[in-house]
FIVO-818862 format. One line per field, with one value per residue (C-alpha): residue number from 0; residue in three letters; x, z, y. Coordinates in nm, 2 decimals. Layout:
% residues N
nr = NUM | ...
rest = ALA | ...
X = X | ...
Z = Z | ...
Y = Y | ...
% end
This chain:
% residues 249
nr = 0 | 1 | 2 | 3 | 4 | 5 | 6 | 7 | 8 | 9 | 10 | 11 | 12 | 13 | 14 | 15 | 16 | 17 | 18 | 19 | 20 | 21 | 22 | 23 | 24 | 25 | 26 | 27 | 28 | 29 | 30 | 31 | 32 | 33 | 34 | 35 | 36 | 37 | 38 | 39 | 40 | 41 | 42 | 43 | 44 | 45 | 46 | 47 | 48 | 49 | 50 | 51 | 52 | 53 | 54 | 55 | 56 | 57 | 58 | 59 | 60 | 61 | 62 | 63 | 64 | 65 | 66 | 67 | 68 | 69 | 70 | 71 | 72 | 73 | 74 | 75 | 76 | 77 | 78 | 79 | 80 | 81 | 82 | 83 | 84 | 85 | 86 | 87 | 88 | 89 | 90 | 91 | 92 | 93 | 94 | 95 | 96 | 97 | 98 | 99 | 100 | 101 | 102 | 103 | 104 | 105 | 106 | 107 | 108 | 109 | 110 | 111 | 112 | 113 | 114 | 115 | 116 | 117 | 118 | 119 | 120 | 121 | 122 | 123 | 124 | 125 | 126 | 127 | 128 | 129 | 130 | 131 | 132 | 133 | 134 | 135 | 136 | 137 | 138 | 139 | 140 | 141 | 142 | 143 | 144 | 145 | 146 | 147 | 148 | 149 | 150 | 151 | 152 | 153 | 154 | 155 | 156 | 157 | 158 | 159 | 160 | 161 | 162 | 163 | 164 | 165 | 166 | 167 | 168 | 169 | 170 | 171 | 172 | 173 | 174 | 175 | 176 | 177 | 178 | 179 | 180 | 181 | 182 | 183 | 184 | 185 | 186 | 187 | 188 | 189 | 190 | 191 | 192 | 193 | 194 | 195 | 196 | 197 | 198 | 199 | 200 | 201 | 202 | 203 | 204 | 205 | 206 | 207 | 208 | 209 | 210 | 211 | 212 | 213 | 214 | 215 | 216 | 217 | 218 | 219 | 220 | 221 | 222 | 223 | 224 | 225 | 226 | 227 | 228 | 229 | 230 | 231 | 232 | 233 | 234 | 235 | 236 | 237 | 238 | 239 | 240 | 241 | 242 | 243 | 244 | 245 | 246 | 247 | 248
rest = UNK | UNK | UNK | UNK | UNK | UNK | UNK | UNK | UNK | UNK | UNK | UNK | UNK | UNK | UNK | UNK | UNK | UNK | UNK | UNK | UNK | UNK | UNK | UNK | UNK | UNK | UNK | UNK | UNK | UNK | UNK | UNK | UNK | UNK | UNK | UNK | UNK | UNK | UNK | UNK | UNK | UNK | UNK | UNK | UNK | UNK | UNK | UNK | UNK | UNK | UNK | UNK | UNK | UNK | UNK | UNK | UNK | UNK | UNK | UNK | UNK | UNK | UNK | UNK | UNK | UNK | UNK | UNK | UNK | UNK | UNK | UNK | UNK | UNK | UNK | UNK | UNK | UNK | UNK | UNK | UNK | UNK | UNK | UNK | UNK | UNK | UNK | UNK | UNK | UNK | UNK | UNK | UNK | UNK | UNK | UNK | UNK | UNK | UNK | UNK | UNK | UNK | UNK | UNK | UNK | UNK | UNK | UNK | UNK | UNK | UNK | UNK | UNK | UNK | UNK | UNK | UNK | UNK | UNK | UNK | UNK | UNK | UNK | UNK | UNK | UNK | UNK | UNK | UNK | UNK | UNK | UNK | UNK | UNK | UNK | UNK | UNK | UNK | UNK | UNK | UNK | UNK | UNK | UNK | UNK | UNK | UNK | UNK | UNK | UNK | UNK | UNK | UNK | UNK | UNK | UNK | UNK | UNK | UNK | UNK | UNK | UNK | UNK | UNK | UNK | UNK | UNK | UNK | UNK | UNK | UNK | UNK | UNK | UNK | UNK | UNK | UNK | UNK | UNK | UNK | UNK | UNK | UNK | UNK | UNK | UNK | UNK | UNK | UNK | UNK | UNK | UNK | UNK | UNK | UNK | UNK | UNK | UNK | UNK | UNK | UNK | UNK | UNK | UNK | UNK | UNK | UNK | UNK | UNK | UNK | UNK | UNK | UNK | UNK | UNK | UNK | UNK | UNK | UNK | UNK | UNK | UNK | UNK | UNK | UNK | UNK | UNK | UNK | UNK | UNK | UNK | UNK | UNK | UNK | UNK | UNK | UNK | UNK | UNK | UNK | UNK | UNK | UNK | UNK | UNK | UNK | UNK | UNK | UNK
X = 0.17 | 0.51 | 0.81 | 0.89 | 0.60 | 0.70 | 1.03 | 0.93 | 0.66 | 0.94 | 1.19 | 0.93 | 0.84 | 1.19 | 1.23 | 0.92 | 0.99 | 1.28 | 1.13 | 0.84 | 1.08 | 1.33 | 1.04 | 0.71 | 0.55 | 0.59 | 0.67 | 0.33 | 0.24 | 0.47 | 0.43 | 0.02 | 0.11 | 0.38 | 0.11 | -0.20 | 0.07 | 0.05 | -0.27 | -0.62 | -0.76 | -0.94 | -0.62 | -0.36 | -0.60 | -0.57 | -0.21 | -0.11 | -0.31 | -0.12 | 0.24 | 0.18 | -0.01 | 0.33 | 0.56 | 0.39 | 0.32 | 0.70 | 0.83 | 0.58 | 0.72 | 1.07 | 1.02 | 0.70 | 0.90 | 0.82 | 0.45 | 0.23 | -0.05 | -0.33 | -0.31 | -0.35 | -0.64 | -0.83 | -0.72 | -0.82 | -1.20 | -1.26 | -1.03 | -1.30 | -1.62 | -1.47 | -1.45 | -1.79 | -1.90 | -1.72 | -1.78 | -2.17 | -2.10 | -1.95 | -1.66 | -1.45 | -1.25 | -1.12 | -0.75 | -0.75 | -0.94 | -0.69 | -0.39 | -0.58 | -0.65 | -0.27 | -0.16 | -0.40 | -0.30 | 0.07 | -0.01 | -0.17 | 0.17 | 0.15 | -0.12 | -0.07 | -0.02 | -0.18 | -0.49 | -0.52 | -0.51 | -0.48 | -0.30 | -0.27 | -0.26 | -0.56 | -0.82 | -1.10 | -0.86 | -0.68 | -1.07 | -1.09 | -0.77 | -0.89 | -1.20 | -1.07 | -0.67 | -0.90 | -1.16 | -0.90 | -0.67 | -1.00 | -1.07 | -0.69 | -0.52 | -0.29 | -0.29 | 0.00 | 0.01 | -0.32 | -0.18 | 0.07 | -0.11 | -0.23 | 0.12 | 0.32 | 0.15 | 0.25 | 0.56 | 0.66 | 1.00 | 1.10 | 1.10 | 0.78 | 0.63 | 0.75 | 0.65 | 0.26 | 0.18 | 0.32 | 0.05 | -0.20 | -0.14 | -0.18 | -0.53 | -0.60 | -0.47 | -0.64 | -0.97 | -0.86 | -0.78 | -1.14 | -1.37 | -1.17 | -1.09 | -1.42 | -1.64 | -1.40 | -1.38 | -1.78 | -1.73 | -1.42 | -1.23 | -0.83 | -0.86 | -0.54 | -0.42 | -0.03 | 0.04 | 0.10 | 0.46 | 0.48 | 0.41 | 0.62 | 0.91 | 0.80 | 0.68 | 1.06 | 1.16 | 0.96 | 1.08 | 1.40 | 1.36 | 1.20 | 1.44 | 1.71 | 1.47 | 1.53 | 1.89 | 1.92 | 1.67 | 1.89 | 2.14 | 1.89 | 1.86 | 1.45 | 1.51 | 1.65 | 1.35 | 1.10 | 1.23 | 1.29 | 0.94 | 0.76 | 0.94 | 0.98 | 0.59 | 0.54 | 0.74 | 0.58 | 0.23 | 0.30 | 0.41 | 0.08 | -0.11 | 0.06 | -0.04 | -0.41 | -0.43 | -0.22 | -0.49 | -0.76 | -0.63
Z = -2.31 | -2.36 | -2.30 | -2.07 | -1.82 | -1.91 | -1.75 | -1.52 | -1.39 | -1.45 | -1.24 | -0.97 | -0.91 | -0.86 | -0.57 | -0.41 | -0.39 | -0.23 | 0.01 | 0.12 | 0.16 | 0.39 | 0.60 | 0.52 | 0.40 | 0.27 | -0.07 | -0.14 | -0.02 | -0.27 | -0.59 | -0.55 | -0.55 | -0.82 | -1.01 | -0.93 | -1.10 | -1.43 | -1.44 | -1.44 | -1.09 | -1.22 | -1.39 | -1.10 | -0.87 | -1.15 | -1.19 | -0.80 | -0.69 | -0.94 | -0.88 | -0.51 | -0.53 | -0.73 | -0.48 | -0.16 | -0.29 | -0.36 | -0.01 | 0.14 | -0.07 | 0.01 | 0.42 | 0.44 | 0.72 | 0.93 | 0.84 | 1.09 | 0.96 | 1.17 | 1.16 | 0.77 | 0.74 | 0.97 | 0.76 | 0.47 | 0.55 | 0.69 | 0.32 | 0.10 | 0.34 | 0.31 | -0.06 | -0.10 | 0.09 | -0.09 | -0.48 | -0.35 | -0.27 | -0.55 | -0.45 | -0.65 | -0.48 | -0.75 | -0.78 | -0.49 | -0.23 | -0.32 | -0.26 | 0.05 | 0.19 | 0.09 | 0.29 | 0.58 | 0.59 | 0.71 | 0.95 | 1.18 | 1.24 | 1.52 | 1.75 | 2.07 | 2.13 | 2.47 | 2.31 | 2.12 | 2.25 | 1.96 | 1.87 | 1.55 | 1.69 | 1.86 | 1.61 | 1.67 | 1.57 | 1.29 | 1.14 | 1.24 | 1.07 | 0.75 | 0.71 | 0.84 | 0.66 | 0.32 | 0.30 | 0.39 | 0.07 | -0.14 | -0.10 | -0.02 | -0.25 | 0.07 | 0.45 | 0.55 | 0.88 | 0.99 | 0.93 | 1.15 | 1.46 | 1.47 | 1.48 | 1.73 | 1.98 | 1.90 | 2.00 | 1.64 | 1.53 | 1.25 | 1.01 | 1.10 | 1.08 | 0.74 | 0.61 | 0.79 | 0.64 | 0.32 | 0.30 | 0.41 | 0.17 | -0.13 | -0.03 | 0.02 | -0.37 | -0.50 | -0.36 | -0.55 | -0.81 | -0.84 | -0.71 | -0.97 | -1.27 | -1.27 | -1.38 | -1.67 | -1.85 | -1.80 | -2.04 | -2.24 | -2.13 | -2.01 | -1.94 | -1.93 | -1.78 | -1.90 | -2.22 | -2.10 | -2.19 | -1.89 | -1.65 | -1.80 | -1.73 | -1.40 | -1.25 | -1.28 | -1.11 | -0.86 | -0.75 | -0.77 | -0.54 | -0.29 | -0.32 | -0.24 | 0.04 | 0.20 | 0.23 | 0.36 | 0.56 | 0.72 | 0.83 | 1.03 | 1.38 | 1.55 | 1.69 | 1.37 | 1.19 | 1.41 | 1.42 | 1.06 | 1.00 | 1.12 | 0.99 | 0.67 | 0.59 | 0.77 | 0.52 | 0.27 | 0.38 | 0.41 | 0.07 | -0.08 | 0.13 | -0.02 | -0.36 | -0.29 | -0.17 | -0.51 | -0.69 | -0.52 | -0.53
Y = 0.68 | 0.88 | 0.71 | 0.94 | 0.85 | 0.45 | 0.47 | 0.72 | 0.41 | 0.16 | 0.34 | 0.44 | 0.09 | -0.02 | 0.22 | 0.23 | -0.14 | -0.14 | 0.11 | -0.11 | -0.39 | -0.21 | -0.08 | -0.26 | 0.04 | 0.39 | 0.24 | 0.23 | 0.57 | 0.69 | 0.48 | 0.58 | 0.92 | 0.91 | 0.70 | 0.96 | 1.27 | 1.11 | 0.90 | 0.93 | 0.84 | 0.49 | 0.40 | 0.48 | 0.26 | -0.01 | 0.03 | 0.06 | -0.25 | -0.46 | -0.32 | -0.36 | -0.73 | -0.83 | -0.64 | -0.74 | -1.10 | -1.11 | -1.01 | -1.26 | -1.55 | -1.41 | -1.39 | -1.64 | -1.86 | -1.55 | -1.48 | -1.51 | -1.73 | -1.64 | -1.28 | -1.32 | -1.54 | -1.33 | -1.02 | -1.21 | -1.28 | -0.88 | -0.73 | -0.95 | -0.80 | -0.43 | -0.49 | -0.58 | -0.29 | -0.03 | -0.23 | -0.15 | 0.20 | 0.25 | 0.57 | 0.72 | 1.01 | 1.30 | 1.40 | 1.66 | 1.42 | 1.15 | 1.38 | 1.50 | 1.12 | 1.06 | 1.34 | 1.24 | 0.89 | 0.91 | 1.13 | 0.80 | 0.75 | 1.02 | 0.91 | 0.80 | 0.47 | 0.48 | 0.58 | 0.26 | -0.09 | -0.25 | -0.59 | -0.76 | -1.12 | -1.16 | -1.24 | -0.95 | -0.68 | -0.90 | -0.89 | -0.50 | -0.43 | -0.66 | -0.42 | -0.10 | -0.11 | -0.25 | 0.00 | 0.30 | 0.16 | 0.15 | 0.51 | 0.64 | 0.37 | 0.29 | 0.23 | 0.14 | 0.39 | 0.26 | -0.13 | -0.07 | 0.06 | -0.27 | -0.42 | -0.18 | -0.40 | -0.72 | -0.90 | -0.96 | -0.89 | -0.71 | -0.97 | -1.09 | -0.74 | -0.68 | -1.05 | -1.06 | -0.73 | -0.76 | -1.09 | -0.87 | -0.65 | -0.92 | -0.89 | -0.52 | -0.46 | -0.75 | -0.58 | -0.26 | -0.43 | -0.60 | -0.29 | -0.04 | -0.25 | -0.41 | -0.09 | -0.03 | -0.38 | -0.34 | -0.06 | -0.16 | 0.13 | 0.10 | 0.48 | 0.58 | 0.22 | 0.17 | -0.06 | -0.41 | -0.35 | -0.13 | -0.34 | -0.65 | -0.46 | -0.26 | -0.58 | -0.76 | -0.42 | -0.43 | -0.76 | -0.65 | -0.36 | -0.57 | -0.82 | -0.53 | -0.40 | -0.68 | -0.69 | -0.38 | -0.48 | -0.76 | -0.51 | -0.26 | -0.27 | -0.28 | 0.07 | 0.22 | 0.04 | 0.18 | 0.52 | 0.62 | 0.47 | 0.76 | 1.05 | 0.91 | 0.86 | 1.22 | 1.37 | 1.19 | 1.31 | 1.71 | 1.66 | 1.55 | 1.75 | 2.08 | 1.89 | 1.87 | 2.25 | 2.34 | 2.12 | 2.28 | 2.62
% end
């Protein structure tokens, strides 16, 4: 790996972080897709679930007087079933798919909430979201849009939001983690995984950008939290989807 791409990961993870800990998601979206422009698919699965696990598990430890406990174990049991299922399966989207499923995801955002009834803190949909938000990031490599359908509902804050899906999360890239890293230590491959180095100095960034995201955080108001949500991962999404048809095409 160039040194070039290195910092280019490094410097990625840093703001991606601080993205995800301003508004709880889009980070993600971006740092897979960063990640999927210089890596072989296998590798930018690898290298995404453990960026995220460290950047998620950080914001959780940072606001975990605000997590919502029974949301997340619920989560917790349904992320380990999904992963099971699709570890069976055994899928592996190409480049253009994954740019496509990118581009697909954010655009969840959009639906109407009327159409969906769904609440986070009752415990049949904190198992639905488990499988549903788990399987979605195992095939996509994120879901943060459909995550939080299940949480517009809720009577969460702000804080809470961010701190409940950020534990979620721990367990959605540990799954990836597990169901794409396993088939190549059964083979002795890396393929195209960065050089431990990489990640000893993206990880420290990564905490620092959620640790950043979260101050800004502090000073947003609900309504201005809610609102550049959507039109941020939007953006986001017509972006990758214009990369999948140039891949395609």
């Amino acid at each position: 790996m160039s040194y070039v791409t290195a910092a280019f990961l490094i410097i990625t993870a840093f703001l991606t972080a601080l993205l995800s800990g301003i508004f709880g998601m889009a980070g993600g979206l971006v740092l897979m897709g960063a990640l999927a422009l210089v890596l072989p698919v296998s590798a930018a699965f690898v290298t995404h679930g453990l960026l995220q696990l460290v950047a998620n598990g950080w914001r959780a430890v940072l606001h975990r007087q605000h997590i919502s406990w029974p949301i997340l174990w619920h989560y917790a049991l349904a992320s380990a079933v999904a992963a099971g299922v699709v570890l069976a399966i055994g899928f592996m989207p190409s480049k253009p798919v994954l740019f496509l499923l990118l581009g697909l995801v954010p655009m969840l955002v959009w639906l109407p909430k009327s159409w969906l009834q769904l609440d986070a803190s009752k415990a049949p949909h904190a198992l639905v979201s488990g499988f549903l938000v788990t399987a979605l990031n195992l095939g996509a490599g994120v879901a943060g849009p459909l995550l939080d359908i299940f949480f517009v509902r809720t009577d969460l804050n702000r804080h809470q939001i961010v701190a409940t899906k950020a534990a979620t999360q721990v367990f959605s890239h540990l799954a990836k983690i597990i169901v794409y890293g396993a088939p190549l230590l059964a083979v002795g491959s890396s393929n195209g995984i960065p050089p431990w180095w990489v990640f000893a100095l993206a990880i420290p960034a990564s905490m620092l950008g959620t640790t950043a995201g979260g101050w800004v955080l502090d000073r947003l108001s609900d309504a201005n939290f809610k609102r550049w949500t959507a039109w941020i991962v939007t953006a986001i999404g017509v972006f990758y989807l214009w990369k999948a048809w140039d891949l395609w095409f």
